[in-house]
N, C-alpha and C positions, 0 to 999 in steps of 0.2 A: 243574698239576693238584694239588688240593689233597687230595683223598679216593680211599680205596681198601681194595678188598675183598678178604679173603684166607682162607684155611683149605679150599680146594675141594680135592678128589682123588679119587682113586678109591674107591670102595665096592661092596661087594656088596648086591645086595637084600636090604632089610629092615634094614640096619645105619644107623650115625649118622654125621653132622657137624657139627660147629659154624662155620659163619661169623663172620667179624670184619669189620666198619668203622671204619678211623681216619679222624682229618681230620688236617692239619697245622695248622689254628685251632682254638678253643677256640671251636667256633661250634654244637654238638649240643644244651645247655644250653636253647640257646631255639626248637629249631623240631621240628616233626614229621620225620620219619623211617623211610624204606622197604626193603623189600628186592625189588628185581624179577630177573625170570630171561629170558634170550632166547637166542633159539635163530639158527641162522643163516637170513636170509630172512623173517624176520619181528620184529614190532616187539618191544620188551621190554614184559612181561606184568610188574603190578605182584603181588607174591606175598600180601605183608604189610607193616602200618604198625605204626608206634606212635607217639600223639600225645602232646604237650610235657609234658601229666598223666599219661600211662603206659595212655592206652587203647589196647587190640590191638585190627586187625581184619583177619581171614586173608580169601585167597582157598578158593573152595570145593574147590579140588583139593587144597591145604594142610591146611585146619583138622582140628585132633587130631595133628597130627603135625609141625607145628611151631610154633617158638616164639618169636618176635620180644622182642629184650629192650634195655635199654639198662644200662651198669654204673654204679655207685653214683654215682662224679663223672660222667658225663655226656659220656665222653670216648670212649666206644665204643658202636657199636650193633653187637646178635648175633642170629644166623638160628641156631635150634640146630636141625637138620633131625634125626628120627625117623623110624623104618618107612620108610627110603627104596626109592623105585620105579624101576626104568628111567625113567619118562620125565620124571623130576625131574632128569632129566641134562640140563645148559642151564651156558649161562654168567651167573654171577650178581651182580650190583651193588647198589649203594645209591646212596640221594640222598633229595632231599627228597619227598612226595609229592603237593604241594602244585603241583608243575609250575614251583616257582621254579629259575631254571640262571644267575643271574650267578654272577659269575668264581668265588665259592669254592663252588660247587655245581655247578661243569660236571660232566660223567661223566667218570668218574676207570677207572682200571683195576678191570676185573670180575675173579672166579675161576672158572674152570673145573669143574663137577660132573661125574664119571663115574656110572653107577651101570651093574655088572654084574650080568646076571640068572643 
């Protein structure tokens, strides 16, 4: 597994997080890039993108409160979560959003979100 998601924990409503995605290749440079969230028993819900030119596009239970980013080399993608809710507590991953999954894009380890009310 080449990618993985990290920064999840616990929070209280209305506070922050920041997620992190690394790869172990230097393969983020050229493709679009998601953040999805799932819960147990159900499929993973994609949350937010961000395409190879740096356009965002949230889901509507997100938008305004978070913020899909990639860092300057191209080497991380970030979910900076705001005003977080209870039910933004899920576990959370990356990958591409494109529905590509060869080997350096399998699902890689999610992180955990708490959020107490």
């Amino acid at each position: 597994v080449h990618m993985a998601a990290s920064g999840g924990g616990l929070v209280q409503a209305g506070g922050s997080l920041t997620l992190s995605c690394t790869h172990s290749l230097d393969v983020f440079n050229f493709v679009p890039m998601a953040w999805y969230r799932q819960r147990p028993g159900r499929e993973r819900e994609l949350v937010a993108k961000v395409s190879t030119g740096g356009r965002e596009t949230y889901s509507e239970f997100v938008k305004g409160r978070f913020t899909i980013s990639r860092d300057t080399n191209k080497t991380a993608v970030y979910l900076q979560m705001n005003s977080l809710k209870p039910e933004a507590a899920d576990v959370y991953f990356c990958n591409r959003p494109d529905g590509y999954r060869g080997d350096e894009f399998k699902w890689g380890q999610g992180t955990q979100v708490t959020v107490s009310s």
